[in-house]
C-alpha positions in Angstrom: 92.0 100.2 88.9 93.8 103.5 89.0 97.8 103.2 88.5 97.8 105.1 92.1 95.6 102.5 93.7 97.9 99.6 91.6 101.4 101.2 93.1 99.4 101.5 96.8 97.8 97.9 96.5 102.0 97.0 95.4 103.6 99.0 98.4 100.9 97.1 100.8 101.0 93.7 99.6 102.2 90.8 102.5 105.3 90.4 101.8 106.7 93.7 101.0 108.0 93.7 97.7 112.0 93.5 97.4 111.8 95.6 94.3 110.0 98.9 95.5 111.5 101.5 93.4 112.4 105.0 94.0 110.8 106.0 91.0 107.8 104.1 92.2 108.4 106.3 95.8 108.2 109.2 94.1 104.4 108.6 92.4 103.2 106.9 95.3 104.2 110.2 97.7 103.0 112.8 94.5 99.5 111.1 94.7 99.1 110.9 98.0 99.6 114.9 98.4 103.1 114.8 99.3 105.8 117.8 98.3 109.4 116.4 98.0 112.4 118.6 99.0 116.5 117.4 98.9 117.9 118.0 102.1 121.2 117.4 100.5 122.7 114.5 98.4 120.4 111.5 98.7 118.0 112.7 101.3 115.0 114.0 101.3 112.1 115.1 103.2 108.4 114.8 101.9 105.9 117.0 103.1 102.1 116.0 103.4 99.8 119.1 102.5 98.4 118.5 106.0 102.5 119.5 107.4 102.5 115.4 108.4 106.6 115.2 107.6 108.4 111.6 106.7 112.4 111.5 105.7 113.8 109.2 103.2 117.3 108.5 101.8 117.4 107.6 98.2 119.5 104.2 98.0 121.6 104.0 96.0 123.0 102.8 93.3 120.1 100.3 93.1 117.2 102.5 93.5 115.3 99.7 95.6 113.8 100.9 98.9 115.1 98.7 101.7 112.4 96.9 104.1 112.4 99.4 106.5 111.5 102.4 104.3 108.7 100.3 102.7 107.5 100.2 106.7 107.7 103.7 107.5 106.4 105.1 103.7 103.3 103.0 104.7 103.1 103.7 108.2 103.2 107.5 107.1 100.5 107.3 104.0 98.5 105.6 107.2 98.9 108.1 109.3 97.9 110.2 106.3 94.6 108.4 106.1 96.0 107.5 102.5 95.8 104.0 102.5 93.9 101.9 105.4 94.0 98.5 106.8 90.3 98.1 105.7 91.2 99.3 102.0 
């Protein structure tokens, strides 16, 4: 197993982890096609090469996504056809 499909099978796992990390973010969105860009301080914007857009502020000073950004980063690598329920 791929790191990618070990970070995906991480992000997707029942429960969410309470751990996801920014860093983590950052790989999962790079592999799945996605272009960051800051907006300015701690957000930022990622880009899917398809123009499929999802925004995302860095927490801080942890570095651990809350629940509600592990939703949407998943709802968006769904929509994505990254990662599917069937996977």
């Amino acid at each position: 197993m791929s790191k990618k499909e070990k970070r995906l099978e991480r992000l997707f796992k029942i429960p969410p982890p309470k751990d996801f990390t920014w860093e983590e973010l950052i790989s999962v969105m790079d592999a799945a096609n996605f272009s960051k860009n800051c907006e300015g301080g701690s957000h930022y914007a990622f880009e899917h090469s398809s123009g499929f857009q999802i925004h995302v502020s860095k927490t801080h000073p942890s570095g651990i996504l809350k629940r509600y950004q592990i939703d949407n980063v998943k709802e968006a690598l769904q929509c994505v056809g990254e990662y599917s329920s069937g996977d």
